[in-house]
Each structure stands twice: as structure tokens, then as C-alpha cells.
N, CA, C and O of each residue as an XYZ file, in Angstrom:
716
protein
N      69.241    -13.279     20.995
C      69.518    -11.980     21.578
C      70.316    -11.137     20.585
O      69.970     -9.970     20.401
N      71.426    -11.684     19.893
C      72.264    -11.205     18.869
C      71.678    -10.474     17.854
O      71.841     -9.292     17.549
N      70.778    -11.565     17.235
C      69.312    -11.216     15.625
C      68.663     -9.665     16.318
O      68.777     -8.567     15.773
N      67.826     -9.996     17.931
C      67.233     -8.863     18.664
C      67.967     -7.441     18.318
O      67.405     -6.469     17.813
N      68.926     -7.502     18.581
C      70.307     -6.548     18.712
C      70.595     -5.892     17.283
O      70.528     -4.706     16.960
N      70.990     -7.197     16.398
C      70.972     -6.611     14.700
C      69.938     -6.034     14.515
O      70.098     -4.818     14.412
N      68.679     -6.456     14.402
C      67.924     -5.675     13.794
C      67.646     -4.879     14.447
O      68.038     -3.893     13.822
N      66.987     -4.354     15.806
C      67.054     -2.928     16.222
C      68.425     -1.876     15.765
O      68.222     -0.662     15.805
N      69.411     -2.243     15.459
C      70.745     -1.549     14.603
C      70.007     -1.234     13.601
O      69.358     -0.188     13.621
N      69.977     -2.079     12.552
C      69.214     -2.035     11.315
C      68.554     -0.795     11.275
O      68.913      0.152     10.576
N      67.070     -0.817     12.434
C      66.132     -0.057     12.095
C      66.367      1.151     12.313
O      66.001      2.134     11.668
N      67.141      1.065     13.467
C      67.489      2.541     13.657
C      68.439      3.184     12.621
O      68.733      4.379     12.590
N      68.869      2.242     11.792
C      69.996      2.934     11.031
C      69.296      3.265      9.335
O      69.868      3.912      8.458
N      67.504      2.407      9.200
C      67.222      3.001      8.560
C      66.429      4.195      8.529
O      66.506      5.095      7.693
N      65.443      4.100      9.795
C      65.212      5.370     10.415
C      66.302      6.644     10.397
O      66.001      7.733      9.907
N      67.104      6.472     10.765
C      68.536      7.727     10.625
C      68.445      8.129      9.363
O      68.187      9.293      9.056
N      68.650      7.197      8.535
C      68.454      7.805      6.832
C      67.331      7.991      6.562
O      67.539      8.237      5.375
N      66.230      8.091      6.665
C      65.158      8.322      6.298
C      64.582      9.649      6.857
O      63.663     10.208      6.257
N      65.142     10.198      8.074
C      64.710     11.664      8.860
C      65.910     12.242      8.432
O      65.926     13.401      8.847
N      66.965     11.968      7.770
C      68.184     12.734      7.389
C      67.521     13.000      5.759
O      67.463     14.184      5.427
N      67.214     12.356      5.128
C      66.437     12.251      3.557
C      65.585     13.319      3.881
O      65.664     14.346      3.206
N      64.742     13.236      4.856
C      63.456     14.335      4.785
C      63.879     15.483      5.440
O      63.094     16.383      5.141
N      64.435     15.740      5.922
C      65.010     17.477      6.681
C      66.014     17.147      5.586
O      66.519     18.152      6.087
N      66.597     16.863      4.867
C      67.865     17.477      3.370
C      66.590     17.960      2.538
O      66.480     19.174      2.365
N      65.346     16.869      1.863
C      64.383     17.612      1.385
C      64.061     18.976      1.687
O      63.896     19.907      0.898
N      63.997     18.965      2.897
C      62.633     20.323      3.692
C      63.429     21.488      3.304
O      62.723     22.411      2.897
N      64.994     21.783      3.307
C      66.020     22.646      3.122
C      66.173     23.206      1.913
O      66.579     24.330      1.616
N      65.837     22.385      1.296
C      65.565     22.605     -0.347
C      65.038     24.077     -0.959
O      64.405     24.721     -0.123
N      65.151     24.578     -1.970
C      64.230     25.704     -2.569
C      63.177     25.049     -3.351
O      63.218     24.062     -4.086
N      61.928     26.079     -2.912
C      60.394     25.677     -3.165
C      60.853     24.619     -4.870
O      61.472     24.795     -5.920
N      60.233     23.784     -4.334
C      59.969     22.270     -5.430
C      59.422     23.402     -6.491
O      58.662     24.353     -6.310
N      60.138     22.906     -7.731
C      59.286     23.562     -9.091
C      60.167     25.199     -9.519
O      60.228     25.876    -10.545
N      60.539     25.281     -8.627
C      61.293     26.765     -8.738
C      62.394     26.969     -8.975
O      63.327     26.841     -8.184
N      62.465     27.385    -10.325
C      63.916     27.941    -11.382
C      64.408     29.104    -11.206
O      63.828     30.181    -11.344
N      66.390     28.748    -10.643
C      66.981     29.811    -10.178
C      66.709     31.009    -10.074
O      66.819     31.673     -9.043
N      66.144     31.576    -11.656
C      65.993     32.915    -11.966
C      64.363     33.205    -11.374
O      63.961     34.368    -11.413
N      63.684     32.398    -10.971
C      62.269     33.069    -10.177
C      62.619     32.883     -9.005
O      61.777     33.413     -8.280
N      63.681     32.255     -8.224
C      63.994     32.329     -7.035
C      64.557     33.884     -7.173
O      63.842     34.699     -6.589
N      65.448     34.307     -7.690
C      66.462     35.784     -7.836
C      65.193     36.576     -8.038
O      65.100     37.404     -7.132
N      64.262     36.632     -8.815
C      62.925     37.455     -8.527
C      62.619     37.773     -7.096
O      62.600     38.723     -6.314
N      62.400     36.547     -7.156
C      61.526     36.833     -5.558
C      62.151     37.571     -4.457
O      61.616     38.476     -3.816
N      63.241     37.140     -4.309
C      64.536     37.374     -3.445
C      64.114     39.127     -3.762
O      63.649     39.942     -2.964
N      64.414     39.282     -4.981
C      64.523     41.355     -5.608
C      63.308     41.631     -4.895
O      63.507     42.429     -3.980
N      62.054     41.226     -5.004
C      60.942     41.555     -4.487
C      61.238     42.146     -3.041
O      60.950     43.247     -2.571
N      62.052     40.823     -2.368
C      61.616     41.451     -1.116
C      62.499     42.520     -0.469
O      62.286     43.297      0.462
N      63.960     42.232     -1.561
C      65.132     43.067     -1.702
C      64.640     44.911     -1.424
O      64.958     45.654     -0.496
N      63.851     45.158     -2.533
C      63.308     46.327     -2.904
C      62.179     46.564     -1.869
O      61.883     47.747     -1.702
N      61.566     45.733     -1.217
C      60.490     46.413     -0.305
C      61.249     46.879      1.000
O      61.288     48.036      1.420
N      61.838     45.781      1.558
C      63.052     45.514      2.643
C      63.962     46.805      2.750
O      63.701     47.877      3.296
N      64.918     46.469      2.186
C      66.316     46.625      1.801
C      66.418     48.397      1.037
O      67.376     49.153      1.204
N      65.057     48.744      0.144
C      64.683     50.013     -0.685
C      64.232     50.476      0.218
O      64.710     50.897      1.271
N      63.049     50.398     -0.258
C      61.496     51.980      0.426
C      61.695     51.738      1.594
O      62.023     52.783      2.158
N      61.653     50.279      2.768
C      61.490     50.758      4.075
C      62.530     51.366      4.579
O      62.402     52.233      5.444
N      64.180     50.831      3.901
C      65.164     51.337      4.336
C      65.294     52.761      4.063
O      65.748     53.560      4.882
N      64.904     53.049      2.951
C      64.820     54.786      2.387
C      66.219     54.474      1.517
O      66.969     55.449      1.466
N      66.870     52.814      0.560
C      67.992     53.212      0.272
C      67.539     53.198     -1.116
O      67.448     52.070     -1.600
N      67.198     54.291     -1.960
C      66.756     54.807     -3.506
C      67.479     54.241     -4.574
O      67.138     53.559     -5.540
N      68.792     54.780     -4.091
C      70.222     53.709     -4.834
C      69.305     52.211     -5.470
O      68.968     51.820     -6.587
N      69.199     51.837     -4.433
C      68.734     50.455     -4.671
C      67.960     50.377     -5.628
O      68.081     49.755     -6.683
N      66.954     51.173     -5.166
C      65.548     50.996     -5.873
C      66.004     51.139     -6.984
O      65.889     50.206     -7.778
N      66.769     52.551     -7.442
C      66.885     52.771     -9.098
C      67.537     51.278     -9.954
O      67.393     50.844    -11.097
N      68.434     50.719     -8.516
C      69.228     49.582     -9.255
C      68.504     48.262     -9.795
O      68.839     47.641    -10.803
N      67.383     47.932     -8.881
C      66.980     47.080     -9.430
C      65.510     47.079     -9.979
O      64.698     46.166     -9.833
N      65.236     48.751    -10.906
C      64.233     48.743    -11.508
C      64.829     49.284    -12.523
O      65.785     50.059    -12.576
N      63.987     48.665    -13.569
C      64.649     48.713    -15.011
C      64.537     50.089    -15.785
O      63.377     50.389    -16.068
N      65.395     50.874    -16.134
C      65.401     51.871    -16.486
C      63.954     52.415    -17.243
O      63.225     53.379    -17.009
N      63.916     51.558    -18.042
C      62.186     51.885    -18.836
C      61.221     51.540    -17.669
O      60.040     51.278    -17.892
N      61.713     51.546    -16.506
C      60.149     51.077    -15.589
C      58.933     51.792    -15.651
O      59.007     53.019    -15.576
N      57.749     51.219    -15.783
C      56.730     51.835    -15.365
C      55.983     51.079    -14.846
O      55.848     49.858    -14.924
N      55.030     52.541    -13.802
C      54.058     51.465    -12.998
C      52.823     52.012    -13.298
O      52.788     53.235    -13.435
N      51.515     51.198    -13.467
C      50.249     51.536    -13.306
C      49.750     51.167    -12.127
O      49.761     50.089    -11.533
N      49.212     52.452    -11.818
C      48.541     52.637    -10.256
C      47.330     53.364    -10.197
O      47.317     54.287    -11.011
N      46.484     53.278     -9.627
C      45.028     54.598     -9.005
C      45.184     55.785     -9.236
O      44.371     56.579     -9.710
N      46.728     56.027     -8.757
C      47.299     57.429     -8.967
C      47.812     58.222    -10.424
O      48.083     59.407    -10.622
N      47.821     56.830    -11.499
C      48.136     57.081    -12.829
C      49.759     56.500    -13.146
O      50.471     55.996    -12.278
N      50.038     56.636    -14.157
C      51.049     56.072    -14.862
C      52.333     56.900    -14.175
O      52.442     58.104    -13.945
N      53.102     55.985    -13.975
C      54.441     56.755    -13.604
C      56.231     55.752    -13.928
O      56.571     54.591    -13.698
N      56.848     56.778    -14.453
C      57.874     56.409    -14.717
C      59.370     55.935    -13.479
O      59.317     56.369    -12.328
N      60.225     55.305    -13.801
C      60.782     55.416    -12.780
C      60.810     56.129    -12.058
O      60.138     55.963    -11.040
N      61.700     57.425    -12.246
C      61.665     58.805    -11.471
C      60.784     59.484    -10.606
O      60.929     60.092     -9.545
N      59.551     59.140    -11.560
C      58.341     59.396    -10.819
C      57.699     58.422     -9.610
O      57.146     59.041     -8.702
N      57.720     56.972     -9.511
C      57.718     55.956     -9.138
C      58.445     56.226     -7.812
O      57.825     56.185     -6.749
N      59.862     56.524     -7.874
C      60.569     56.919     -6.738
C      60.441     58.533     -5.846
O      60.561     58.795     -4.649
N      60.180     59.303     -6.913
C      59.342     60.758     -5.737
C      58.209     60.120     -5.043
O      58.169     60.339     -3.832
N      57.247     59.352     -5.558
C      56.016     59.474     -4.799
C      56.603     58.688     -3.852
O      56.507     59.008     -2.668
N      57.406     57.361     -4.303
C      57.596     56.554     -2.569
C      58.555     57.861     -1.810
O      58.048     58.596     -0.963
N      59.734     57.977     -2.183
C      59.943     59.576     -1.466
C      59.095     60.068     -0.135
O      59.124     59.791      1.064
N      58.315     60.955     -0.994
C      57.227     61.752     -0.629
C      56.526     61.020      0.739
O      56.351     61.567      1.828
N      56.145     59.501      0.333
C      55.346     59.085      0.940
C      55.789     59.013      2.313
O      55.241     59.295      3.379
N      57.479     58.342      1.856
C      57.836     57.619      3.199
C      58.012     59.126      3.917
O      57.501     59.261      5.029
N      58.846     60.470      3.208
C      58.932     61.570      4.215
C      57.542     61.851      5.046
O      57.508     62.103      6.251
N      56.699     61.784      4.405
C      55.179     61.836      5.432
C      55.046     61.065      6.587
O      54.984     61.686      7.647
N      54.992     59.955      6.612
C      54.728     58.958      6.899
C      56.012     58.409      8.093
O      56.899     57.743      7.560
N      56.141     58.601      9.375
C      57.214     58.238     10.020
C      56.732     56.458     10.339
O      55.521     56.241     10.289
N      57.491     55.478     10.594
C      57.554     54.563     10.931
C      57.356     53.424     10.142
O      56.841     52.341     10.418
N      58.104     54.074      8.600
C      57.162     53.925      7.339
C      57.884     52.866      6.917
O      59.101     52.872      6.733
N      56.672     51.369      6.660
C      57.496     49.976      6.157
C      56.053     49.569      4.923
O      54.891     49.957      4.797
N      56.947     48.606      4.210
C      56.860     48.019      3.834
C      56.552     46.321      3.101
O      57.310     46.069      2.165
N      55.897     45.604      3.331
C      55.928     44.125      3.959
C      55.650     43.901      2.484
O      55.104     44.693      1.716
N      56.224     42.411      2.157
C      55.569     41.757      0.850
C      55.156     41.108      2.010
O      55.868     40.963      3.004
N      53.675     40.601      1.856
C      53.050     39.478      2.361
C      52.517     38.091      1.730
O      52.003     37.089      2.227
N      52.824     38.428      0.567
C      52.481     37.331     -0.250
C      53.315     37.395     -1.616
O      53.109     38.367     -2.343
N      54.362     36.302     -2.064
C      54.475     36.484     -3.147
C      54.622     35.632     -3.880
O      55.449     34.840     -3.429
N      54.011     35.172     -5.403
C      54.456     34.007     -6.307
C      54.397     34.781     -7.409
O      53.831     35.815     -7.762
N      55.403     33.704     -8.006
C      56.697     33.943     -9.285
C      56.406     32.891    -10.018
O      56.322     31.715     -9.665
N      56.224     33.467    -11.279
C      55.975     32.325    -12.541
C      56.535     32.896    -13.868
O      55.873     33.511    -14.704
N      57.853     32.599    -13.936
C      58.394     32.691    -15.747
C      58.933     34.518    -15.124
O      59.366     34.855    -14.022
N      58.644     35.400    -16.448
C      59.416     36.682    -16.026
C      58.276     37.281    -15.391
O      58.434     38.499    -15.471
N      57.040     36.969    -14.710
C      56.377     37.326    -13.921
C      55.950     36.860    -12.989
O      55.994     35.666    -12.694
N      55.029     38.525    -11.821
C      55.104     37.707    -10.015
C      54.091     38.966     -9.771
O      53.961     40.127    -10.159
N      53.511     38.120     -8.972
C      52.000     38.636     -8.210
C      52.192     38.871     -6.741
O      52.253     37.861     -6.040
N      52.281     39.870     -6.250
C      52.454     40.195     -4.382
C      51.530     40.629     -4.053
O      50.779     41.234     -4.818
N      51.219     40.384     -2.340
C      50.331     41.405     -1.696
C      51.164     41.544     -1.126
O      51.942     40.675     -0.732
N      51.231     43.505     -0.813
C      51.712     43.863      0.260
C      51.214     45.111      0.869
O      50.267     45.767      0.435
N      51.971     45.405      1.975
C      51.107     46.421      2.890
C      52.135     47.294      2.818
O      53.280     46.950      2.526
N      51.636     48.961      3.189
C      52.661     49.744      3.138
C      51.733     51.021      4.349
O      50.612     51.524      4.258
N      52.804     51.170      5.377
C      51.983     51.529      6.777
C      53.338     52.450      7.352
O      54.554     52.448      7.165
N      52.397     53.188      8.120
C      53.261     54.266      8.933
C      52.188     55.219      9.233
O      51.050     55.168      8.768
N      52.801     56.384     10.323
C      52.043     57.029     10.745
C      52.388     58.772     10.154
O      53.486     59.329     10.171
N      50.852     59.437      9.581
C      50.971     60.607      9.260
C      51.381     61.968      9.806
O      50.734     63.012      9.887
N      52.753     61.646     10.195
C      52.827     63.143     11.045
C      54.248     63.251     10.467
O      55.152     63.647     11.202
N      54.397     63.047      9.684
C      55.582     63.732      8.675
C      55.586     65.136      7.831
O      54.806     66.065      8.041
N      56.346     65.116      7.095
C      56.376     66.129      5.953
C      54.658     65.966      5.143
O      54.093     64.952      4.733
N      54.210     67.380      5.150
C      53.202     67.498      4.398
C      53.104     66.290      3.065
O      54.125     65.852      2.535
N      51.996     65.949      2.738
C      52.244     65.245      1.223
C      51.861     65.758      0.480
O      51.011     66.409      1.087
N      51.751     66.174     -0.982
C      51.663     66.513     -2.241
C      50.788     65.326     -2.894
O      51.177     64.290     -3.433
N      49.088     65.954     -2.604
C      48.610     64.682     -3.829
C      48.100     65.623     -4.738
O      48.372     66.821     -4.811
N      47.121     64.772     -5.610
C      46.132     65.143     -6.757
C      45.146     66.290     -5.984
O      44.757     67.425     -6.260
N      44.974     65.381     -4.904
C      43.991     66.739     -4.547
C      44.262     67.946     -3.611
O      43.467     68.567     -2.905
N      45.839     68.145     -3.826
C      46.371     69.424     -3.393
C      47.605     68.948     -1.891
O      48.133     67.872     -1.609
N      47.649     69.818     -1.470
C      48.852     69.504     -0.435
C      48.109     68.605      1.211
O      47.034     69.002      1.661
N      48.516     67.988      1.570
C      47.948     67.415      3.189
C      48.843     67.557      3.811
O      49.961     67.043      3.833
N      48.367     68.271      4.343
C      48.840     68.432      6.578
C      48.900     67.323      6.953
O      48.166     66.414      6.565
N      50.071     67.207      8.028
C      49.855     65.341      8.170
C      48.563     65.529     10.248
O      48.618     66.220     11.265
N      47.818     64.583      9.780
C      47.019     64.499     10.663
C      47.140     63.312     11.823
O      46.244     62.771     12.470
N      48.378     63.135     11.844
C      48.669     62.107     12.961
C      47.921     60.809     12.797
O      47.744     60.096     13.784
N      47.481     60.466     11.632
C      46.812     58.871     11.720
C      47.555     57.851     11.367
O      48.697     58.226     11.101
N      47.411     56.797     11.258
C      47.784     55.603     11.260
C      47.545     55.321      9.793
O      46.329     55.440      9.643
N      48.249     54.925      8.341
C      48.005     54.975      7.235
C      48.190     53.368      7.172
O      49.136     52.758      7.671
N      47.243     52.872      6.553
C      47.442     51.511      5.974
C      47.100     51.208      4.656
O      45.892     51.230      4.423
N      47.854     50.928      3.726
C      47.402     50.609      2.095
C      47.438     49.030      2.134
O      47.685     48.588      3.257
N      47.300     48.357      1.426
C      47.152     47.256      1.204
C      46.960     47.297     -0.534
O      46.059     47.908     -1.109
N      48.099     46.444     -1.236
C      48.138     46.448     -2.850
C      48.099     45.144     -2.956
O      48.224     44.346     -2.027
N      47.940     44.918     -3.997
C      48.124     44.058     -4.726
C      48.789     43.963     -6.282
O      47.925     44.169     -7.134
N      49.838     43.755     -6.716
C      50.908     43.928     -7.533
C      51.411     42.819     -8.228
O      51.696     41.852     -7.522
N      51.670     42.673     -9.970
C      51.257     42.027    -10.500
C      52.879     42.665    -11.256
O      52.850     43.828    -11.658
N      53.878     42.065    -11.370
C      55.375     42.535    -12.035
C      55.727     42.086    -13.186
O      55.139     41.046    -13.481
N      56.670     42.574    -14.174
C      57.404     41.724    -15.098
C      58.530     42.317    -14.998
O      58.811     43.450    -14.607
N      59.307     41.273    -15.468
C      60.511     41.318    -15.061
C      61.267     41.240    -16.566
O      60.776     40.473    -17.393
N      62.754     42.225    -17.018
C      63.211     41.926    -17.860
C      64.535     41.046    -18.398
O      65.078     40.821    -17.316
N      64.997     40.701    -18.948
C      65.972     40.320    -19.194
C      67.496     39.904    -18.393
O      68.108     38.840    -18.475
N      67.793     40.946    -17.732
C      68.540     41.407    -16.579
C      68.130     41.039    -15.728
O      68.848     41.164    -14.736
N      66.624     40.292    -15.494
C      66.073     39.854    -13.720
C      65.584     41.412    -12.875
O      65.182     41.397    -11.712
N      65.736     42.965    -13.868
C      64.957     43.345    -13.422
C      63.656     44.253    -13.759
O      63.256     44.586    -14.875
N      63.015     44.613    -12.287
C      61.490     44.868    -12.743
C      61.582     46.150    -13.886
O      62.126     47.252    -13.810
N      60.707     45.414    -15.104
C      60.205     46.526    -16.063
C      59.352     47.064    -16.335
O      59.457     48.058    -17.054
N      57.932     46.548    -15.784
C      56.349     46.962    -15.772
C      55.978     46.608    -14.252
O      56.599     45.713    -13.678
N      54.981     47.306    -13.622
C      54.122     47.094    -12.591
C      53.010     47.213    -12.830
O      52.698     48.033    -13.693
N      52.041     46.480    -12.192
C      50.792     47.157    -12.083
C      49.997     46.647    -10.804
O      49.612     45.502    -10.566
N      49.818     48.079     -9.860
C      49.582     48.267     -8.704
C      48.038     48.741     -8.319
O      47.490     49.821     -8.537
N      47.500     47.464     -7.624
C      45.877     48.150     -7.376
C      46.020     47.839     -5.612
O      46.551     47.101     -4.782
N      44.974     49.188     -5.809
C      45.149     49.621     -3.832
C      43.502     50.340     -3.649
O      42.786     50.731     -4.571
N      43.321     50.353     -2.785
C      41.927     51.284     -2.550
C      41.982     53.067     -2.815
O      41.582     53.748     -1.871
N      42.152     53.321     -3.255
C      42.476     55.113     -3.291
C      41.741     55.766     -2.587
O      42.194     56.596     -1.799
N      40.506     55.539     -2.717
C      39.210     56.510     -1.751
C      39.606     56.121     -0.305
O      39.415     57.054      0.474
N      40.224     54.735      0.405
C      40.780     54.551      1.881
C      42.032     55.327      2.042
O      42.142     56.024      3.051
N      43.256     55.280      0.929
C      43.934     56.223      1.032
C      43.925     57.304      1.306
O      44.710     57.713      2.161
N      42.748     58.423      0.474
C      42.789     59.206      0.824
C      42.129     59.941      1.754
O      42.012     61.155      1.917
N      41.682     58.905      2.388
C      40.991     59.261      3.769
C      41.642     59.024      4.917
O      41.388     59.732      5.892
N      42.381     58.220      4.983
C      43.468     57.937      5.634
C      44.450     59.003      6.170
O      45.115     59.147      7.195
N      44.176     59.920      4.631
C      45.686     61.082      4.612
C      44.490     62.500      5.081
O      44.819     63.674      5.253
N      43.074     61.908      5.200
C      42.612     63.311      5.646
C      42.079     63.991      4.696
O      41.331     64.942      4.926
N      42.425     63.556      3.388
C      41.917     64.387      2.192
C      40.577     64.592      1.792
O      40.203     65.579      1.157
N      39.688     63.448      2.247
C      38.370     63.585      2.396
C      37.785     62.618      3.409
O      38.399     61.609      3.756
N      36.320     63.015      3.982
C      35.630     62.475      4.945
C      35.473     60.764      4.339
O      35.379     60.297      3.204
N      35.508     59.999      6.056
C      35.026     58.442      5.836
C      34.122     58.776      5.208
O      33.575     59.879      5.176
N      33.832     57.602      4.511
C      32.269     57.171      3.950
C      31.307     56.964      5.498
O      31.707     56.297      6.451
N      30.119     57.633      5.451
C      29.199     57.583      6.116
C      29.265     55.909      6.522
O      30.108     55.298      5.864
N      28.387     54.977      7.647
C      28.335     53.472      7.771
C      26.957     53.319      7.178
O      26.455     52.201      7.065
């Protein structure tokens, strides 16, 4: 009865360490991932979060690297510029967020999808193809974004691909495509 007794102790006491071993694992940061692509990622979502959806610019300028530039549909743009158009966008655009939905980090570079949504009944927008009335729709972009990162941990190049012709139909600027 005693032996019975020990070893159910035993097992349970190696069981205890063994579900304490695997939830200390699970807590862990992603296996393979070095501090400084963790602090990436973190900025990533810092700046979608915390920046553009919040509207706090401060930020944005802070953790994009003074030489930033981004390539986009819309053409090359410098910081400054980078931050009018989100500006612009979010004043259009009420309810206006931001999501990373996907992101991986490798070395001083990182690949996201994210969505950027709100509804058009804001401040007029200012595009290429002249000024838009906001037409009360529902705007959904969907990018895909491809970063490097400098020295400092922050972003110094982008390059941003999105549908433009859904965009700008979205904003009213020209008719759906026929089905």
C-alpha cells in the first residue's frame, strides 16, 4: 500500500514538472527570435496602433527614420510626405484604423499584411486625380509591406503594394469595373 502511495507521489510530482516545463516554454518569445526583431515587430504594431489609428504623428515621426521613404501605387514619398497622406487619409476617413494582420521579421527586415479601413464621410481628400467629396462608403485597402529597418531599430525604407484602381473606387473617383 506504502510502494502504491510512493509512486502515485512520484508521478504526480513528475507530471507537475513536466506541465510546469511546458507552460514556462509556451510563455517564451517566438523560438528563433533575436531581441532586436522582437523590438521591430513590437514598432510595427507600435506605429499602426499607437500612430495612424491613434492620429499620434509625434510618434510616427519618432519611430521613422528621418531619411524614410516609402514606395507605394501612389509614388515615392518622403517622410513628411508619408505622414500628410496618412493625415489626409485618416481626416477623410472617420472610424479610421489600422490592423497589422500579419507580421514576420527577419534580420533588419519585415514583411506585414495589413488593412487600413474607415468610413468616407470626412474631410474631402486630395488625390492624383483631383479633390473627392467624401461619399459615405466603407473604404477598405488591404497592403502588403515589405520594411527595413536602420541602425537605431528604426524604419528607413518601405515598400507598400495595395490595389489602387479598388482604392480609388472606393473613394468614388472612378466607376466599379463592370462584372
Amino acid at each position: 500500500m506504502r510502494t502504491v502511495r510512493l509512486t502515485q507521489f512520484i508521478l504526480t510530482c513528475v507530471i507537475a514538472v513536466l506541465m510546469a516545463v511546458t507552460f514556462a516554454s509556451a510563455q517564451d518569445a517566438t523560438p528563433g527570435v533575436s531581441p532586436q526583431e522582437e523590438a521591430q515587430r513590437e514598432l510595427l504594431y507600435r506605429i499602426a496602433e499607437d500612430g495612424l489609428t491613434a492620429g499620434d504623428f509625434d510618434l510616427v515621426n519618432e519611430l521613422l527614420s528621418e531619411d524614410f521613404i516609402v514606395h507605394s501605387p501612389v509614388g515615392d514619398l518622403d517622410r513628411d510626405g508619408f505622414v500628410g497622406f496618412m493625415q489626409a487619409l485618416r481626416a477623410s476617413l472617420s472610424d479610421f484604423t489600422v490592423t497589422r494582420d500579419a507580421v514576420i521579421v527577419e534580420g533588419e527586415y519585415a514583411a506585414t499584411r495589413a488593412t487600413i479601413s474607415g468610413t468616407f464621410d470626412g474631410a474631402d481628400f486630395a488625390s492624383p486625380m483631383g479633390i473627392l467629396p467624401p461619399n459615405g462608403e466603407i473604404v477598405t485597402i488591404v497592403l502588403q509591406t515589405f520594411h527595413q529597418f536602420d541602425d537605431d531599430g528604426r524604419i528607413v525604407e518601405e515598400w507598400a503594394m495595395f490595389d489602387l484602381l479598388s482604392f480609388f473606387t472606393q473613394l468614388g473617383a472612378m466607376p466599379a469595373p463592370s462584372s
